[in-house]
C-alpha positions as CSV (number, residue, x, y, z in Angstrom):
1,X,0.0,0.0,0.0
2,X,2.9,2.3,0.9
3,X,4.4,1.5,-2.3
4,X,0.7,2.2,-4.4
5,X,0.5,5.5,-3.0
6,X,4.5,6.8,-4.0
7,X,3.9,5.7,-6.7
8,X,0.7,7.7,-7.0
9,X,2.1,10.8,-5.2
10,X,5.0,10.6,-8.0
11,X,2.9,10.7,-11.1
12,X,1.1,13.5,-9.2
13,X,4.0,15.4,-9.0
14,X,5.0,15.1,-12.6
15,X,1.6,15.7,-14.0
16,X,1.1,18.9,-12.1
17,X,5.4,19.7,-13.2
18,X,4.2,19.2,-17.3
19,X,1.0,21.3,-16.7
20,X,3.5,24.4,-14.7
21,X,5.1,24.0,-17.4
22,X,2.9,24.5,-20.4
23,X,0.8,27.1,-18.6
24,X,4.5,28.9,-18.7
25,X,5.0,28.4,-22.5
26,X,2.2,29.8,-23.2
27,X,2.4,32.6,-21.2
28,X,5.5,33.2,-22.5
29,X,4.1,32.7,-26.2
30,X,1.7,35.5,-25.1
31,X,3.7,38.3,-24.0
32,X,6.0,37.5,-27.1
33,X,2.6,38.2,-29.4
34,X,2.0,41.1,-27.0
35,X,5.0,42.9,-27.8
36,X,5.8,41.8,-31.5
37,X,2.5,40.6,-33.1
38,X,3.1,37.8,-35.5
39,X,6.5,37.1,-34.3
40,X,6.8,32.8,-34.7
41,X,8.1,31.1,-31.4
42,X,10.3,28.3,-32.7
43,X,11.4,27.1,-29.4
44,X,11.0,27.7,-25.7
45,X,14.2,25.9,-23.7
46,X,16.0,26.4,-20.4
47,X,19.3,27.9,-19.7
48,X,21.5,27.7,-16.7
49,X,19.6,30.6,-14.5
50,X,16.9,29.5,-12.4
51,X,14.0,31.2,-13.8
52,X,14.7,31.9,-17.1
53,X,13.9,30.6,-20.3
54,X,16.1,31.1,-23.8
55,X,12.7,32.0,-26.8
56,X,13.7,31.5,-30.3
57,X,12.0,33.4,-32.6
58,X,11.6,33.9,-36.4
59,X,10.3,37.1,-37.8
60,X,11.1,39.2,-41.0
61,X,14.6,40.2,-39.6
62,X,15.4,36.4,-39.1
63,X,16.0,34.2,-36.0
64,X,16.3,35.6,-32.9
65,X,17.0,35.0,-29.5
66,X,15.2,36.5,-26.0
67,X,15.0,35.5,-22.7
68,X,11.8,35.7,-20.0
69,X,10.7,34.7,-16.6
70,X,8.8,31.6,-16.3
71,X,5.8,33.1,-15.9
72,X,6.0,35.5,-19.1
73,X,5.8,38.8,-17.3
74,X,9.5,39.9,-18.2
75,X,11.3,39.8,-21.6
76,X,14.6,40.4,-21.9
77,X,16.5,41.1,-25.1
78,X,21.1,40.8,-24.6
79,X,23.5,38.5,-24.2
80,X,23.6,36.1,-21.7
81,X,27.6,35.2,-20.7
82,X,28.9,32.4,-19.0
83,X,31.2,34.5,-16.4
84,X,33.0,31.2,-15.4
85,X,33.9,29.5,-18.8
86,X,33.5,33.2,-20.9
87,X,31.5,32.1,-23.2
88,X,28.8,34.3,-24.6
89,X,26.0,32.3,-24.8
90,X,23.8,34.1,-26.8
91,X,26.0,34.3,-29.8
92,X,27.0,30.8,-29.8
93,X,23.2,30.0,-30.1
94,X,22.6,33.2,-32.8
95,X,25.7,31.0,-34.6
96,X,24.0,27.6,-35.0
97,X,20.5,29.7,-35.6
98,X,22.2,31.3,-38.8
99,X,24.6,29.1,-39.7
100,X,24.9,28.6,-44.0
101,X,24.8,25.0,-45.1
102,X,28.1,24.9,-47.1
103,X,26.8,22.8,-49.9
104,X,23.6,25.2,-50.7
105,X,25.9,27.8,-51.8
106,X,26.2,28.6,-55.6
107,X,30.1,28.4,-55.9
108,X,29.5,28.3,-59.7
109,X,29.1,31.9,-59.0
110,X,31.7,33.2,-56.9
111,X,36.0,34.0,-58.1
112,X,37.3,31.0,-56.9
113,X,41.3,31.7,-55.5
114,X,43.3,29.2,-54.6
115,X,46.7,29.3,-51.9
116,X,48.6,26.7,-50.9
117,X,46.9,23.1,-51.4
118,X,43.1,24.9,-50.9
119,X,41.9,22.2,-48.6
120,X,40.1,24.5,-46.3
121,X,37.6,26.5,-47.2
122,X,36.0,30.2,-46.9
123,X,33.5,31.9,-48.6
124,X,33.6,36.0,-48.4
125,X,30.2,38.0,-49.4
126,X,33.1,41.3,-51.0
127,X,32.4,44.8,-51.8
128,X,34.7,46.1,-54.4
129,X,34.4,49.8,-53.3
130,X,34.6,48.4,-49.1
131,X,37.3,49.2,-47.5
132,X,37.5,46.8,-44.9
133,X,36.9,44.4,-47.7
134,X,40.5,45.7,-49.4
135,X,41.7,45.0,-45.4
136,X,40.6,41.3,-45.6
137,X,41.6,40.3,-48.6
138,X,45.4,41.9,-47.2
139,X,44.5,38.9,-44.5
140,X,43.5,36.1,-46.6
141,X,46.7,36.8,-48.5
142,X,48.7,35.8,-45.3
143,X,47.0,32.3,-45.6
144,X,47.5,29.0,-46.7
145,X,46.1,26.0,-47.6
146,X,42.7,27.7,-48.5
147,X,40.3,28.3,-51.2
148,X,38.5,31.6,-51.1
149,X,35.4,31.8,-52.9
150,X,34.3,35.5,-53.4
151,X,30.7,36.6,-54.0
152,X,31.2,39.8,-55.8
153,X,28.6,41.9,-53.4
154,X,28.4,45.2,-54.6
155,X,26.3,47.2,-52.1
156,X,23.5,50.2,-52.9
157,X,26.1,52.9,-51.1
158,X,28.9,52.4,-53.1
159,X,28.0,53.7,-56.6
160,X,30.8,52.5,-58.6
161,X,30.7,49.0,-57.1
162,X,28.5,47.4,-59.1
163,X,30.4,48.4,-62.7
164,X,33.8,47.4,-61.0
165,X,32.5,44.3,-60.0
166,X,31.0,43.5,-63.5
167,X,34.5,44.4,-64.7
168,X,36.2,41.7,-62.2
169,X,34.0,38.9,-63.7
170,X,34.3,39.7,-67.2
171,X,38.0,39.9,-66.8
172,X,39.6,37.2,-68.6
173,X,41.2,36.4,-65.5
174,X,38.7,37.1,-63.1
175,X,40.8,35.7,-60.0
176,X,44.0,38.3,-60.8
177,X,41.8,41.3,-61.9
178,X,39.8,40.8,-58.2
179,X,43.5,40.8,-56.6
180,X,44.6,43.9,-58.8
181,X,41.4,45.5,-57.4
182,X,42.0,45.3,-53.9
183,X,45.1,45.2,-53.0
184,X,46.5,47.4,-55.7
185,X,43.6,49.7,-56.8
186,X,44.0,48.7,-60.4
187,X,40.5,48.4,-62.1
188,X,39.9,46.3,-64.9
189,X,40.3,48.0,-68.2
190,X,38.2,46.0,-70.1
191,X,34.7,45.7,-70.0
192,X,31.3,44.4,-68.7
193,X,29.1,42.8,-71.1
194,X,29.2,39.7,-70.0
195,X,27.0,37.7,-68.3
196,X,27.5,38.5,-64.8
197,X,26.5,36.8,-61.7
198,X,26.2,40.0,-59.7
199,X,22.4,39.9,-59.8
200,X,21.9,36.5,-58.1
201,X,24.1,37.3,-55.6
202,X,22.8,40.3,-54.2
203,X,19.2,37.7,-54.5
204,X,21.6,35.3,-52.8
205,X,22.8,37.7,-49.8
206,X,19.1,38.8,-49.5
207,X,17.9,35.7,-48.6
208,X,20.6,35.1,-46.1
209,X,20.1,38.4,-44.7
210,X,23.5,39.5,-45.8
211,X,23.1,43.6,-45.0
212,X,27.1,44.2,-44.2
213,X,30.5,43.0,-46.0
214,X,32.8,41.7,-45.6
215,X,30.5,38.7,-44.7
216,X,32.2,35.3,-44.6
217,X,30.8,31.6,-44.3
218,X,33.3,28.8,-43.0
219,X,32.9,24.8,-44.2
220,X,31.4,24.3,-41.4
221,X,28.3,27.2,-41.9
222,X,29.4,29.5,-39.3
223,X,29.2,33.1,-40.6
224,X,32.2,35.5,-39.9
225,X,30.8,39.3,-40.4
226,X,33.5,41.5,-40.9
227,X,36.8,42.3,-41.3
228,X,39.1,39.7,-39.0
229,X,42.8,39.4,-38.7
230,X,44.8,36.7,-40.1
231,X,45.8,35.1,-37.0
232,X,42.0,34.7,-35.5
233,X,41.0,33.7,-39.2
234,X,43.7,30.7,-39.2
235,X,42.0,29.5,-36.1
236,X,38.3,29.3,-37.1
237,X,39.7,28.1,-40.6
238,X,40.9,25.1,-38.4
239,X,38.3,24.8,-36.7
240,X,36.1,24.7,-39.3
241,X,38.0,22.0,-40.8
242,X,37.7,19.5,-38.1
């Protein structure tokens, strides 16, 4: 009999844990609707602070990632860190929430340059006219054993950048007259009637929400915005590889 009833008292317990539980969700789900009508809850998990729950969301600007009580009466919006191990746990998740499946990118349209053997691999969302994009290509010179695959990305501010970037591709050698470009300010002297793939690339970057460049994409889908020294670059390029 003793036995009947802990058993009893136990599934008690847990029934009334999974109905706390999903009254929280979707309380949660309701002060999320609250505040940013039409906003798509992807996924309600814990974190390591008693309380408070990571939200993943998916709205026109992409995924994103929140935090709230249990009980849905407080939202916050940062970066949670991991004092102890310094990790910032907020863009670890953002990373895996944006990450770029490596064999769904269109390398048929990028200038393909090769250093050393190429086995590891980088993709780089360029701006001929940005200057931090004439900065990283000074870094990716410095490395080897890599195949850069550059997504001529002229952007809307730089007026010029589109016509230079049609030049590049319509360059008999497209890899050399992209080099001449931004590390030597040389344009290409020929010209740009070809059939370019500058127009599917800016569809391209639209869809992955590409808004800045230098924007880079490692094998393993993790996205690098910005302009990054060599010596950090080697690491993730590593890293990537394993």
């Amino acid at each position: 009999m003793k036995h009947h009833l802990s058993v009893t008292t136990l599934f008690a317990l847990l029934s009334l844990s999974l109905s706390a539980c999903q009254a929280g969700d979707a309380e949660i789900r309701q002060a999320v609707q609250n505040l940013a009508p039409g906003t798509q809850i992807t996924q309600i998990g814990k974190t390591g602070m008693n309380g408070i729950m990571e939200v993943t969301l998916d709205g026109d600007q992409g995924p994103m990632v929140v935090y709230a009580d249990e009980k849905g009466q407080y939202i916050l919006v940062g970066d949670l860190l991991d004092v102890k191990n310094k990790r910032n746990l907020t863009r670890e998740r953002m990373g895996k929430l944006t990450a770029v499946k490596w064999s769904s990118l269109p390398l048929q349209d990028s200038i393909r340059l090769v250093r050393g053997n190429g086995q590891r691999k980088l993709a780089v969302f360029s701006d001929p006219d940005c200057p931090y994009c004439k900065k990283a290509e000074v870094e990716f010179a410095k490395l080897d054993n890599v195949t850069v695959h550059v997504f001529l990305y002229p952007l809307p501010t730089h007026p010029d950048a589109e016509r230079k970037a049609k030049l590049v591709w319509c360059s008999k050698d497209r890899g050399q007259a992209w080099l001449d470009l931004m590390l030597k300010n040389q344009v290409p002297a020929g010209k740009a009637d070809c059939d370019t793939p500058v127009e599917r690339n800016l569809a391209l970057g639209t869809r992955l929400r590409i808004e800045g460049t230098p924007a880079m994409i490692l094998a393993n889908g993790q996205r690098v915005p910005g302009y990054v020294p060599a010596e950090r670059l080697e690491a993730m390029l590593n890293a990537a590889a394993q």
